[in-house]
ROGUVO-590715 format. One record per residue (C-alpha): residue in three letters; x negated, y, z negated. Coordinates in steps of 0.2 Angstrom, whole numbers, padded with zeros to 4 digits, always signed. Layout:
BEGIN
ALAXYZ ...
***
This chain:
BEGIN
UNK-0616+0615-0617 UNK-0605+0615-0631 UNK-0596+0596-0633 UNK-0578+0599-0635 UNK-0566+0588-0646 UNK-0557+0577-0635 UNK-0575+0572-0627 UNK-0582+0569-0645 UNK-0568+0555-0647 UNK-0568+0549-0629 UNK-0587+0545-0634 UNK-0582+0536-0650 UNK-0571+0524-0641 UNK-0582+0521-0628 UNK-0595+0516-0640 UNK-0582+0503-0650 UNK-0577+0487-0645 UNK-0561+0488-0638 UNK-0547+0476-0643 UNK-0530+0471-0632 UNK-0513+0476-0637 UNK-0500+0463-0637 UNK-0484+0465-0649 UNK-0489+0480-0656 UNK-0507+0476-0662 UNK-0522+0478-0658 UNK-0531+0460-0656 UNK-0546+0452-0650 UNK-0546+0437-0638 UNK-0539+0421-0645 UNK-0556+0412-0640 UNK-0565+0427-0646 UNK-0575+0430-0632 UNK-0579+0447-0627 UNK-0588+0455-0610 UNK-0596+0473-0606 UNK-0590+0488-0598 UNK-0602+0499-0589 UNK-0606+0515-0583 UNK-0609+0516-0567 UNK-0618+0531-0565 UNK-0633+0525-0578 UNK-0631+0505-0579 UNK-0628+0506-0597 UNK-0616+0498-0609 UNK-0602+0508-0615 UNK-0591+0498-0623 UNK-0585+0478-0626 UNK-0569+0472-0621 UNK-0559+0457-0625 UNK-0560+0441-0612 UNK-0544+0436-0611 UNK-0538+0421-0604 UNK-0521+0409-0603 UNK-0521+0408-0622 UNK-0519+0426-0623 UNK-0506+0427-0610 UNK-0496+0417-0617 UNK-0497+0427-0634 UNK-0490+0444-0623 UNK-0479+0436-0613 UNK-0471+0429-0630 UNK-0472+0446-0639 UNK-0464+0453-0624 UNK-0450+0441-0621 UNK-0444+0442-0639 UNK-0444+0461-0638 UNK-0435+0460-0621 UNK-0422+0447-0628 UNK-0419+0461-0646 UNK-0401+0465-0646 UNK-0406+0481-0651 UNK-0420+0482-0642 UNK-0429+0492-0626 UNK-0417+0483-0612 UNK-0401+0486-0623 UNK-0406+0505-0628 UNK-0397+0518-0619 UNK-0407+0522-0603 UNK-0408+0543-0608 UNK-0415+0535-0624 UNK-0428+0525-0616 UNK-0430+0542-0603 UNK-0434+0552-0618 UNK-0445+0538-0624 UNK-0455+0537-0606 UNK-0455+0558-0606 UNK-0463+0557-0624 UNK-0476+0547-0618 UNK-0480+0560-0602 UNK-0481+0573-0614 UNK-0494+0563-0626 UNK-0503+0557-0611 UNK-0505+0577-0604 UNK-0512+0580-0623 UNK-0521+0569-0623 UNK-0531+0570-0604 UNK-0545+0579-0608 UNK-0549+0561-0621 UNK-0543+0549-0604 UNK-0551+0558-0590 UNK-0568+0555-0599 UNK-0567+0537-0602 UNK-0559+0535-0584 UNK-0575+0546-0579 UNK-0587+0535-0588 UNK-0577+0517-0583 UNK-0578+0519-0564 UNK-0590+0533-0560 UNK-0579+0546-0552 UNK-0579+0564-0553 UNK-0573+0573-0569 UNK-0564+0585-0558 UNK-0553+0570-0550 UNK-0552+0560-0566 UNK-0543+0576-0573 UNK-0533+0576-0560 UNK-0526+0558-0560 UNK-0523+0559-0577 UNK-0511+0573-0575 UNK-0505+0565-0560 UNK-0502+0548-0572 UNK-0492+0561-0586 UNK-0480+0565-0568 UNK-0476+0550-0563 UNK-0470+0545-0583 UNK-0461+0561-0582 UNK-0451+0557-0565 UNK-0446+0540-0571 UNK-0442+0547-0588 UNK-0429+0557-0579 UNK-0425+0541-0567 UNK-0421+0528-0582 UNK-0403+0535-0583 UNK-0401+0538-0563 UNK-0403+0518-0559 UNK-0385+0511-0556 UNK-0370+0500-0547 UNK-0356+0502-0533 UNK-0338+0495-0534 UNK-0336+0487-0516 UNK-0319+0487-0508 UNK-0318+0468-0504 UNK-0304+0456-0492 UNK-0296+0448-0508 UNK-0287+0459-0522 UNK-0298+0464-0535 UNK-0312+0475-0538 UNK-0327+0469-0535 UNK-0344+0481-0543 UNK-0362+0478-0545 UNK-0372+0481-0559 UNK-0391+0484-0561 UNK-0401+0477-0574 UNK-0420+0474-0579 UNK-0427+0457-0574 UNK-0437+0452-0590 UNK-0455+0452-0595 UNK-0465+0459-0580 UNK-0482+0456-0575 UNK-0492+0473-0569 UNK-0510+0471-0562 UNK-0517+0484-0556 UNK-0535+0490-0547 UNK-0554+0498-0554 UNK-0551+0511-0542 UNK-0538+0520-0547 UNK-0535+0513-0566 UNK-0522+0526-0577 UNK-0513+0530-0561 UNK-0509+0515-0553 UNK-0505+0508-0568 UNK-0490+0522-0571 UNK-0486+0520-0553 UNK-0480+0500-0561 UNK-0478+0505-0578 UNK-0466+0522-0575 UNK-0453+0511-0565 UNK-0453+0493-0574 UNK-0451+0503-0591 UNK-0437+0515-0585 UNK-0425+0499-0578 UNK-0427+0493-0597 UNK-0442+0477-0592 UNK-0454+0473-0606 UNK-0473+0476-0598 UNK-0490+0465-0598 UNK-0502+0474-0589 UNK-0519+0470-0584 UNK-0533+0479-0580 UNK-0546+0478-0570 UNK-0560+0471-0580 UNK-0574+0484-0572 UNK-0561+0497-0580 UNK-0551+0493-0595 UNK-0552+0509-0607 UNK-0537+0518-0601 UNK-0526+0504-0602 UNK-0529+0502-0619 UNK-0528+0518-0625 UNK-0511+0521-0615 UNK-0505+0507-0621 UNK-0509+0516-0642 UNK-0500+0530-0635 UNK-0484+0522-0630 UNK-0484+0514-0648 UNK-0485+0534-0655 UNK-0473+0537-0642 UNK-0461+0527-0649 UNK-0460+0513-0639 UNK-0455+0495-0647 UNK-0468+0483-0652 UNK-0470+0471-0637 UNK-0462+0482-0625 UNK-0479+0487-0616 UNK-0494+0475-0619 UNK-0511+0475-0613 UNK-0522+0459-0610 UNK-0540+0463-0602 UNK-0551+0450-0593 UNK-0555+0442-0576 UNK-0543+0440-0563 UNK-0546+0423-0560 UNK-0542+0419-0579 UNK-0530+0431-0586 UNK-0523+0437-0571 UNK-0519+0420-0563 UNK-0514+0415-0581 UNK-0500+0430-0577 UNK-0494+0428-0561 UNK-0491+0410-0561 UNK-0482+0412-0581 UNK-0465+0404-0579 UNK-0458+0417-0593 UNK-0464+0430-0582 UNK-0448+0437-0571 UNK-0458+0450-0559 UNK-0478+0453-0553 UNK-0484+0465-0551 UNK-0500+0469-0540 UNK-0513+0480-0533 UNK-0530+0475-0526 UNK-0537+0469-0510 UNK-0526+0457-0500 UNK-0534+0439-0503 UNK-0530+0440-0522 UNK-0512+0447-0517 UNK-0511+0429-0506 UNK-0516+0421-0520 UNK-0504+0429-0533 UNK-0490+0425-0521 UNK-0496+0406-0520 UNK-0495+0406-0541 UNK-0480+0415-0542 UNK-0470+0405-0530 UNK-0472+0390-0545 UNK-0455+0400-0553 UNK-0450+0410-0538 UNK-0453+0426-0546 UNK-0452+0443-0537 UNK-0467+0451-0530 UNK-0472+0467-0525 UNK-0491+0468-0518 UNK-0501+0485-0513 UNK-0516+0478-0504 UNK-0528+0482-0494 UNK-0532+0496-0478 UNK-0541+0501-0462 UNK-0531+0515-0460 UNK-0534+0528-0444 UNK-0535+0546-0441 UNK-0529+0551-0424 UNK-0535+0568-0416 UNK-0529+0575-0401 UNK-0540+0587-0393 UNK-0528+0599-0396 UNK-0527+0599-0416 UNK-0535+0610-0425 UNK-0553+0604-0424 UNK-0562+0615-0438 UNK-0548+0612-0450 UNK-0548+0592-0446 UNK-0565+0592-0450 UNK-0566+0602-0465 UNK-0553+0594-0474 UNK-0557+0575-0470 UNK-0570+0570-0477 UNK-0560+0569-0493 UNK-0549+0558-0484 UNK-0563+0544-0483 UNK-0574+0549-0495 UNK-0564+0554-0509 UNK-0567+0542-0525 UNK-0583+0536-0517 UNK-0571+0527-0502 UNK-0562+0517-0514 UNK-0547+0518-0508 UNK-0536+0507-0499 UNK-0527+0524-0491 UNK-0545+0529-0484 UNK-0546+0535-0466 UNK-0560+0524-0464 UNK-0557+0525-0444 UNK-0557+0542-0432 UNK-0550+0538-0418 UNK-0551+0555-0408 UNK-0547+0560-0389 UNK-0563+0556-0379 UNK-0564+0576-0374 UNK-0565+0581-0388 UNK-0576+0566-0395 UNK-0594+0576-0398 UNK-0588+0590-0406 UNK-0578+0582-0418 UNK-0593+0571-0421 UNK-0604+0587-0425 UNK-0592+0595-0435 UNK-0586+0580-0446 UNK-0605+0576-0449 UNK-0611+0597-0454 UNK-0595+0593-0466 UNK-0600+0577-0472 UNK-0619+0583-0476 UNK-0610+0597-0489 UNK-0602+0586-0499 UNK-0608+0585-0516 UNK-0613+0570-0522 UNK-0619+0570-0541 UNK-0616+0568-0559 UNK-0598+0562-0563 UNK-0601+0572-0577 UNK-0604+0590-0569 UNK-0588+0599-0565 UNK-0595+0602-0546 UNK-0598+0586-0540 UNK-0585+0580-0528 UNK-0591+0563-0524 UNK-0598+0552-0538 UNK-0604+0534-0540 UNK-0597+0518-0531 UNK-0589+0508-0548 UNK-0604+0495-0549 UNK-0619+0490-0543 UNK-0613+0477-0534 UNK-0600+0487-0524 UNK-0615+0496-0520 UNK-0625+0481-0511 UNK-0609+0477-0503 UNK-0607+0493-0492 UNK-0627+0495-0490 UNK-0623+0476-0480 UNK-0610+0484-0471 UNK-0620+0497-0466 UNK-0634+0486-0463 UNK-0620+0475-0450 UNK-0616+0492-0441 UNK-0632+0496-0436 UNK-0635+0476-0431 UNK-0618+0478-0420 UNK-0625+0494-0411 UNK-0619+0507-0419 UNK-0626+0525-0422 UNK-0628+0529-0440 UNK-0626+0550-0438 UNK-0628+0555-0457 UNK-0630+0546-0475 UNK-0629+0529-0479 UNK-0645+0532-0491 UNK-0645+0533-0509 UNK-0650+0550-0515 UNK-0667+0558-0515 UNK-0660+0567-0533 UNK-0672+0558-0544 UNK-0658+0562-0559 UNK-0650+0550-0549 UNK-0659+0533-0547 UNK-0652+0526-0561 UNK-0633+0524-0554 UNK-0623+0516-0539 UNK-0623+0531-0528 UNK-0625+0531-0511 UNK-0623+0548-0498 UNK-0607+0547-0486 UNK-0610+0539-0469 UNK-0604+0545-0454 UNK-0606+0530-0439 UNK-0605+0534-0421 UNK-0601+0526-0405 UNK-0592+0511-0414 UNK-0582+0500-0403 UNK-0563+0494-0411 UNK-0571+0475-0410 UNK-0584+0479-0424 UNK-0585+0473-0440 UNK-0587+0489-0448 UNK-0569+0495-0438 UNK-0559+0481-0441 UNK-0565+0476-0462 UNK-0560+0484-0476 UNK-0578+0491-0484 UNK-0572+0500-0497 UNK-0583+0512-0498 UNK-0588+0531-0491 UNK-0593+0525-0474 UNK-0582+0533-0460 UNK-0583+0525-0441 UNK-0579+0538-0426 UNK-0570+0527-0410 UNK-0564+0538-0392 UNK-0550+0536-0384 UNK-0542+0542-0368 UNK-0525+0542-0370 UNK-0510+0542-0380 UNK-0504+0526-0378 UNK-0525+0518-0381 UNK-0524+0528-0398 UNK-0509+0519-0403 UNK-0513+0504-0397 UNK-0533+0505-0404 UNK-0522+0511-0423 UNK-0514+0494-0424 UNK-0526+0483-0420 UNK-0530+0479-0437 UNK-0523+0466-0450 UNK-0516+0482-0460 UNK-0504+0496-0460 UNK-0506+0506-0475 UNK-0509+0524-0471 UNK-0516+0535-0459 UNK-0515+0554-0451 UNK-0511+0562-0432 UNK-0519+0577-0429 UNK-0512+0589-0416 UNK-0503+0606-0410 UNK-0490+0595-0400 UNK-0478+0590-0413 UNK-0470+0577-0399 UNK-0484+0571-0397 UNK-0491+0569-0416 UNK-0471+0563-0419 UNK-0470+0550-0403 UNK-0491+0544-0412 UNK-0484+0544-0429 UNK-0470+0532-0423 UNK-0478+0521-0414 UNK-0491+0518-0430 UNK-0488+0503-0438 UNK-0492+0512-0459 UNK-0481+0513-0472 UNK-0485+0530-0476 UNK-0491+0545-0463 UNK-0495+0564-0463 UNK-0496+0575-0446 UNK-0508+0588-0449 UNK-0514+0582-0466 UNK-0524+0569-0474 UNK-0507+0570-0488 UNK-0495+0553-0490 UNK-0496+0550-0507 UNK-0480+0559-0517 UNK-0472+0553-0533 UNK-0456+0556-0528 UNK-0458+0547-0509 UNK-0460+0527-0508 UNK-0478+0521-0504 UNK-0482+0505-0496 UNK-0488+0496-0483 UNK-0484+0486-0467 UNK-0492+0468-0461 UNK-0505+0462-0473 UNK-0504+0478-0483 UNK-0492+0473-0494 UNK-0475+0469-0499 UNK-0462+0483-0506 UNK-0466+0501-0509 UNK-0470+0509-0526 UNK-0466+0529-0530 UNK-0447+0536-0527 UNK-0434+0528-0533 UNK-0437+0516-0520 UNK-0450+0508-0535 UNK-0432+0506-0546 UNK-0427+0491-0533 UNK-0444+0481-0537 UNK-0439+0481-0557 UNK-0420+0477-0556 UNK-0409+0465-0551 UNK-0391+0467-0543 UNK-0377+0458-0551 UNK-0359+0457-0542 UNK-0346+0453-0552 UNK-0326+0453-0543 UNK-0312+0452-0556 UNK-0295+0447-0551 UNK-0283+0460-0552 UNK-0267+0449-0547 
***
């Protein structure tokens, strides 16, 4: 097969060392240190990036404080300029996605298919706050005394965004579109598993037009540079995506300056089906629901909670759905299921599958790695599909991260409600049935930030998206993600 251009240069920069950007230019760590991005899908080496640390923190959060504080700079533009800024760079990044959805391909081991479409999905979400940057404003407030009292709503300052492996380019605009539209100055911090698309985003806003300093990059470990960030006194607003210890532990370093926080976290999120629903189409369409990107995703339906009449044949037909999925080479345009992000990620969900079948569990299908000798070398592992899993297990109460699936009956409506929330988390889920009382009466009583009724659907850039309990704090997407990058300012003038 013919090699096209944009995966010619994708391949070059995967085969560089990558550097950071921080006020413009592109810099290696302070200390010089350095550490390896790999492949998930063969083991190897792809490229070198930066390990930042405090020192190099401190560097971005300069850069981006002096840019924030320009009298003629990015807060002080016009918010149309800095919406045709944000839509310049959503047209470069849709260029230029054939170049990212390889490296994002090659980073985290995910389909080619769905890196494509994350990347588009990324060039949206600029393109919606390019047209939000000018839509963000005030009130005048009829008040007791006489005067007029108004509001106004302004940028908070240098903003810290860090964000996930699992989803890198599109989480990072679900930060980046917002914080950049309100007129903040960004450092964002990628996962270290997966930096590429950071970086390379981060040249293209600078081709875009966007300010020196105005959007940095540092790469390297959460426990150094990421801690480095969130406890920063110069930084105003955090930032974070990612499982929900670390979101305790940002929220423990950036209460040293009381600085805003918004966390995404972690999931256990349910689907609930009525014996009612739609069985056949339940059961072709959710698999994707749980294991879509490998199960590496805090949204996953990683629990079935169906009606106990209906328990068996869901069981069969979600299991003859599961063994069709296509798991393969990231690379091959028909593989819907690629590798899990590391090695290590791997052994993780092999324990957990080891721990279900300890607690008594019935492991119906996967679990395995491949018998495809093509691929022994990567962290793939089939989709597993566990029966007669009781609410109290491990594997139904722990976020595994990963495309393992627990089946749980239940007997009535008010059980299946009750069975959802008895978890730590409320992110997402989805209520299957023809009884739209019933799915809306379920739907209420869920205790998620985001649900679909007859869909595995909840994600919309133009809808907020968070979660409830330990699920986070604030919700992203909408224009509900403009209150988590501004401040309100009253000001009453005296009119006697």
């Amino acid at each position: 097969m013919a090699v096209d251009q944009p995966t010619q240069q994708s391949a070059k920069l995967a085969s560089s060392a990558l550097k950071m950007v921080v006020g413009g230019e592109s810099v290696d760590a302070a200390d010089g240190q350095t550490f390896d991005v790999v492949n998930p899908a063969d083991g190897k080496t792809i490229a070198t990036a930066p390990l930042g640390g405090k020192e190099d923190v401190d560097r971005a959060v300069a850069a981006a404080q002096k840019a924030f504080e320009d009298p003629k700079g990015w807060a002080n533009w016009a918010a149309g300029k800095r919406g045709r800024t944000l839509a310049k760079l959503a047209d470069i990044v849709k260029k230029n996605s054939e170049e990212l959805a390889q490296l994002e391909s090659r980073n985290t081991g995910k389909p080619i298919t769905s890196a494509r479409g994350e990347i588009i999905g990324a060039s949206l979400v600029f393109d919606y706050y390019a047209g939000a940057a000018n839509k963000v404003f005030g009130q005048t407030i009829p008040v007791s005394k006489p005067g007029l009292d108004l509001t106004l709503r302004e940028p908070i300052g240098v903003c810290g965004l860090i964000v996930p492996w699992n989803f890198p380019l599109l989480m990072a605009s679900w930060k980046l579109g917002p914080a950049l539209a309100a007129g903040n100055t960004v450092i964002l911090k990628p996962a270290s598993l997966s930096p590429m698309t950071a970086i390379r985003v981060a040249e293209l806003a600078l081709e875009a037009g966007f300010p020196p300093g105005v959007f940095n990059v540092v790469t390297g470990p959460g426990g150094s540079a990421g801690a480095a960030l969130a406890g920063h006194p110069g930084v105003g607003k955090v930032a974070f995506t990612g499982e929900t210890t670390t979101g305790q532990e940002i929220m423990r370093l950036a209460s040293n300056n009381v600085k805003k926080v918004s966390l995404e976290l972690g999931g256990k999120s349910p689907n609930v089906v009525y014996a009612d629903a739609d069985l056949e189409r339940f059961a072709a369409e959710s698999p994707y629901s749980v294991f879509d990107n490998c199960g590496q995703d805090c949204c996953a339906r990683s629990r079935i909670l169906v009606e106990r009449s209906a328990h068996d044949k869901v069981v069969e037909l979600f299991a003859d759905a599961t063994r069709k999925v296509k798991v393969g080479d990231p690379a091959d345009d028909k593989t819907e299921v690629g590798t899990l992000v590391s090695f290590k990620q791997r052994e993780r969900v092999e324990r957990y599958i080891e721990i279900g079948l300890e607690e008594g569990a019935n492991l119906v299908v996967g679990g395995v790695e491949p018998d495809d000798e093509a691929l022994k070398g990567g962290a793939y592992l089939m989709p597993a599909v566990f029966d007669g899993v009781d609410n109290d297990m491990r594997i139904a109460k722990e976020e595994i991260f990963g495309p393992v699936v627990s089946i749980i009956p239940f007997d009535t409506e008010a059980e299946a409600i009750r069975l959802a929330n008895a978890t730590p988390y409320g992110l997402s889920g989805s209520v299957w049935s023809r009884d739209i009382g019933k799915a809306l009466r379920t739907a209420k009583g869920l205790q998620s930030g985001v649900l679909s009724v007859n869909s595995n659907s909840s994600v919309h850039t133009e809808a907020p998206f968070g979660g409830y309990k330990m699920s986070g704090i604030g919700r992203e997407l909408g224009m509900s993600a403009m209150d988590l990058y501004t401040e309100v300012k009253n000001i009453f003038i005296d009119l006697r």
